[in-house]
N, C-alpha and C positions, 0 to 999 in steps of 0.2 A: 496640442490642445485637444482635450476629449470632450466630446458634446454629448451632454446628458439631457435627460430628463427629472421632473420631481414630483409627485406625488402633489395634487392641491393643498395649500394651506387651506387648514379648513377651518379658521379661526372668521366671523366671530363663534362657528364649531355647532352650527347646525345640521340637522342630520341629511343624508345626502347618498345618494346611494351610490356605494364603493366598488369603482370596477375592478374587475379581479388584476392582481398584480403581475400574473403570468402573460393574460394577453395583454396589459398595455406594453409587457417587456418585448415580446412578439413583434407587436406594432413597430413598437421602436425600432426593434432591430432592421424589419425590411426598410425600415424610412432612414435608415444610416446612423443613428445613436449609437454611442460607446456606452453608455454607462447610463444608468436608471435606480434612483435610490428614493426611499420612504420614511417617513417619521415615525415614530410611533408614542401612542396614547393608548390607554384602559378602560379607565372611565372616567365619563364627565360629569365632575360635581356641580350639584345644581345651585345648591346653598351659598359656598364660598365665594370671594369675591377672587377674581384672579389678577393675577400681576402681571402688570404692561412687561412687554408690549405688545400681550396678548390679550385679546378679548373674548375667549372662552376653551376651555378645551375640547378639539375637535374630534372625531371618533375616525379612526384608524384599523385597518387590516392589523391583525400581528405581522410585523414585518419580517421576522424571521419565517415563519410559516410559507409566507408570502415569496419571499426569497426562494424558498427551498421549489415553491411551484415555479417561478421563474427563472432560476439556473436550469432546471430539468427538460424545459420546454424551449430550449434557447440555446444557441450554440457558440457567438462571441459575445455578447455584451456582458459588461460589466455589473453589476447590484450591489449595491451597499444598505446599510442603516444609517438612515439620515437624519436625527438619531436615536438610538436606542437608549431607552431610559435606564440609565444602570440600578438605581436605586432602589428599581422597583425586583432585579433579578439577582439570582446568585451566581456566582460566578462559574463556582463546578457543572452547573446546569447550559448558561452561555456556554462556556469552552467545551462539552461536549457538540452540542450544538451544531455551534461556528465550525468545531473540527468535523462533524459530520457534512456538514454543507461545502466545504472546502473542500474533502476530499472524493465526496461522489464528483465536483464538477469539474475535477481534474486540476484545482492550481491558479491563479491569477487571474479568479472573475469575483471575487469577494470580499467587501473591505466589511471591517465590525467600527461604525459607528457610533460611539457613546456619546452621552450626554448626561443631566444629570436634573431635569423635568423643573424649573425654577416656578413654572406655572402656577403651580398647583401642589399643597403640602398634604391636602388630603388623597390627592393620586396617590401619592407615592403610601400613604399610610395605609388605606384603606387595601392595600393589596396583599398586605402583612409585607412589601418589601423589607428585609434587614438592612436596608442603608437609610439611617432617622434623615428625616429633612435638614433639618440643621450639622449634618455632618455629613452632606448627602456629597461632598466633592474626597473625604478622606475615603467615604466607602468606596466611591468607583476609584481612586487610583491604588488603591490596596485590592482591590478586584481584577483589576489589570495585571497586577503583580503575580495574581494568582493564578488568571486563567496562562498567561504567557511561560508559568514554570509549566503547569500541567501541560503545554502543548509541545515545551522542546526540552525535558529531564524526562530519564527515565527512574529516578528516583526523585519524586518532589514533596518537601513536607512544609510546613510554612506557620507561622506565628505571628498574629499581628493583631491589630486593635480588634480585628470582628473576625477575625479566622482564626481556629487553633486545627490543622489538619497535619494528621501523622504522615509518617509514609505513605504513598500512595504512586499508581501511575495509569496514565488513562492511555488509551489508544480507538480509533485508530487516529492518528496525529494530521492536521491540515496538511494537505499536498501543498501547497504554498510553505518555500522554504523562507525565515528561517519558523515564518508560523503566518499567519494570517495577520495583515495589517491591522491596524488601529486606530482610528484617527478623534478627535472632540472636536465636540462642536462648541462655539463661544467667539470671545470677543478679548476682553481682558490680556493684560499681562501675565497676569498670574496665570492662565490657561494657555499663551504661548509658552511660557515656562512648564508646566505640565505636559507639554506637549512633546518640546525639546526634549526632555528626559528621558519621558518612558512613551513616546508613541511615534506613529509613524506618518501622519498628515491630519492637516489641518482643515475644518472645514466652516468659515461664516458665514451662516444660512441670512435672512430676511435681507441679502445684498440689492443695494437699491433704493432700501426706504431709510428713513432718517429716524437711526434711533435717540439718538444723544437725547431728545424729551425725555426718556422711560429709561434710561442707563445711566445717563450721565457720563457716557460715552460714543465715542462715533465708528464702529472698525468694520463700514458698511460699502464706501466708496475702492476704485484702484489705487489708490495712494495709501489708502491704511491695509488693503491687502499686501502690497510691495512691501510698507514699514512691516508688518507681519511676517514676510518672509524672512529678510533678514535679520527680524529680532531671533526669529527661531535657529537661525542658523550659530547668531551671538549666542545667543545663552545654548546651544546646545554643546558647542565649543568650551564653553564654560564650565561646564559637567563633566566634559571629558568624553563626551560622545562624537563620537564618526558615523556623521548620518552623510552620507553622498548631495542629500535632495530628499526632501518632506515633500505629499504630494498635498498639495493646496487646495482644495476643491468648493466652490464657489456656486453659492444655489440662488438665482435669479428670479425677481418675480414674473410674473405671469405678465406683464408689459413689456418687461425693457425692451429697448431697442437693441436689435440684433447687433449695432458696432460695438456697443462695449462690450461682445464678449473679446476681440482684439484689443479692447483698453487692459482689459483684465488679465488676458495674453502676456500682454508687454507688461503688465506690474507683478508677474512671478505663476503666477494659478496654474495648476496644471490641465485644467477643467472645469467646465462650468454645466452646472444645469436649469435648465428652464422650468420653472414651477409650471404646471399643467392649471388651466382655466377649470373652472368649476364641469366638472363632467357626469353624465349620470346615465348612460350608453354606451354601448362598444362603438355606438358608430358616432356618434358626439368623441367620445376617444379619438377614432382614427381622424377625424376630421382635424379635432384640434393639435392631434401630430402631425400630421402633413401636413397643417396650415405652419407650423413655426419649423418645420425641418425644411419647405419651401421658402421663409423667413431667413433661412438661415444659409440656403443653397447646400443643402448636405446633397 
């Protein structure tokens, strides 16, 4: 089991001042964390109303940017995008990116988290992103399809609902073979399904609180992370895919108590992160890391 960290929810998304991503990755690392991953948002509309079971969109670092200061400055832990709004990016722009960030930090400290912003329809609009809200789940997995030719053909050309690209080949290519991880974030069947196919782990974030009010679904507790596991493993089976092990990664709020990350443990998770308390200080940071990596006995 890998013990991370997570960026604050900063829902209901008032403004707050953002500590840089590189030292809280620092921090973490001398206090024993594996892995340290961020959300990301653009902007927060003022006007609209937003959908549960969020109460406003909160303002965020770019986390790829973020990333790139915190693999540079850090020597093992982990970073991901915890998640990264696809709808709002293009894909040839990500897959450079990601293959740039993966290949300066040498290989297997990098996962590309997507997602697909359900908050907020004017996020996603007002950025000119090309993935429309209403088909903001065909754009990211036809995105997926794209950035994963560009990273492992050396001829890739590609045709589909939102992409028409010729020949092409990018370089240089993710030192993580057989390309840089993948993983979505969600809840659904339909996104275990998604997931099985064409990615490489799973990650349901607000784990702890009770969504079934605002979804009409529950895949928050150890028991629906376990059913998650091996739904993914059925339906990937099902496809015709040979995945070994999906890495499951599980983002905790800022209370839980420290045993269920071993509830979580035993129900499949490869990893869990602790959502960080409201911080607005490097030394409010260190404080509130070594209060929960002492929670945690690392």
């Amino acid at each position: 089991m890998k013990i991370g960290l997570s960026r604050p929810f900063g829902d209901p998304g008032f403004p707050t001042p953002d500590i840089d991503m590189a030292i809280v990755a620092q921090i973490a690392e001398e206090c024993g964390f594996d892995w340290l991953t961020y959300g990301h948002h653009t902007v927060r509309p003022l006007d609209e109303p937003v959908k549960p079971p969020h109460f406003g969109v909160p303002y965020y670092q770019d986390p790829l940017i973020g990333a790139a200061r915190a693999l540079a400055l850090t020597e093992t832990i982990e970073i991901s995008t915890g998640v990264l709004i696809m709808p709002m990016q293009h894909p040839v722009n990500v897959a450079k990116q990601v293959a740039t960030l993966d290949c300066y930090s040498g290989g297997g400290r990098f996962a590309l988290g997507l997602g697909t912003g359900g908050a907020s329809r004017l996020e996603i609009e007002v950025t000119g992103g090309p993935g429309r809200f209403d088909r903001r789940w065909a754009y990211t997995m036809e995105s997926i399809q794209v950035m994963k030719g560009l990273w492992t053909e050396d001829r890739f050309e590609f045709k589909g609902e939102f992409f028409d690209i010729p020949p092409v080949c990018m370089a240089p290519r993710p030192a993580t073979t057989p390309h840089t991880p993948i993983w979505l974030g969600g809840y659904t069947d339909g996104l275990l399904k998604r997931v099985a196919e064409h990615c490489e782990g799973w990650v349901p974030a607000y784990v702890g609180l009770e969504l079934f009010p605002f979804l009409g679904i529950d895949m928050s507790g150890p028991e629906h992370v376990q059913y998650g596991r091996a739904k993914l493993h059925e339906l990937a089976d099902a496809a015709g895919r040979d995945v070994e092990r999906f890495d499951v990664g599980v983002i905790l709020s800022a209370d839980s108590d420290p045993d269920c990350v071993r509830h979580y443990e035993d129900a499949g998770a490869d990893r869990c992160a602790y959502s960080l308390p409201e911080i607005t200080s490097v030394d409010e940071a260190r404080r509130a890391i070594e209060d929960i990596a002492g929670k945690l006995k690392l």
